[in-house]
N, C-alpha and C positions, 0 to 999 in steps of 0.2 A: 504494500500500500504506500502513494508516494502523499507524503506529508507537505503541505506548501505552508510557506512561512510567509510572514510580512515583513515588508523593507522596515517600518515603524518598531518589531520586536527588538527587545535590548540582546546585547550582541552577550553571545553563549557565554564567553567565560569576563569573568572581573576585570583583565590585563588589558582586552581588546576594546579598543575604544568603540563606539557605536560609527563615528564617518568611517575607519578601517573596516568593521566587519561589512560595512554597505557596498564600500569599496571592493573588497573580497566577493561578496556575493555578486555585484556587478561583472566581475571579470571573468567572475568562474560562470553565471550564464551567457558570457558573451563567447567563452569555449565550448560550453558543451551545444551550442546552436552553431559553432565551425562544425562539430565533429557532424553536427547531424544535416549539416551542408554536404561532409565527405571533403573539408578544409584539413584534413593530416599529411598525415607523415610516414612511411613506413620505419618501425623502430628498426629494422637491419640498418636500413641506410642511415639512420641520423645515429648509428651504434660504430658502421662503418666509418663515416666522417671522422666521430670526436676518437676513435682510435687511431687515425692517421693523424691528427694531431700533435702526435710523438713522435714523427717522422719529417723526413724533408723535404719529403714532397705531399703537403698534405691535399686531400679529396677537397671537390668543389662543395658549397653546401649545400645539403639536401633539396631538393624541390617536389 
């Protein structure tokens, strides 16, 4: 069951201020409406990249 929240809810823990958690929850549905566009990334390739990174001749970056 998916539980929806309000932007207005004070943010889960003590530490998080309420503009960051709104901020956070902004961002994070503004990824999972990429993913659900098919806006990724295969993790081999962006695994391949940041492993060539220790190398001299590093990989172009993912697209």
């Amino acid at each position: 069951m998916m539980r929806r929240f309000s932007m207005e809810a004070r943010a889960p823990t003590a530490h998080v201020s309420l503009p960051l958690a709104q901020k956070r929850r902004r961002l994070t549905v503004e990824a999972l409406a990429d993913v659900n566009d098919g806006n990724t990334l295969d993790y081999r390739a962006v695994q391949a990249w940041a492993d060539s990174l220790d190398h001299d001749g590093p990989l172009s970056l993912p697209r």
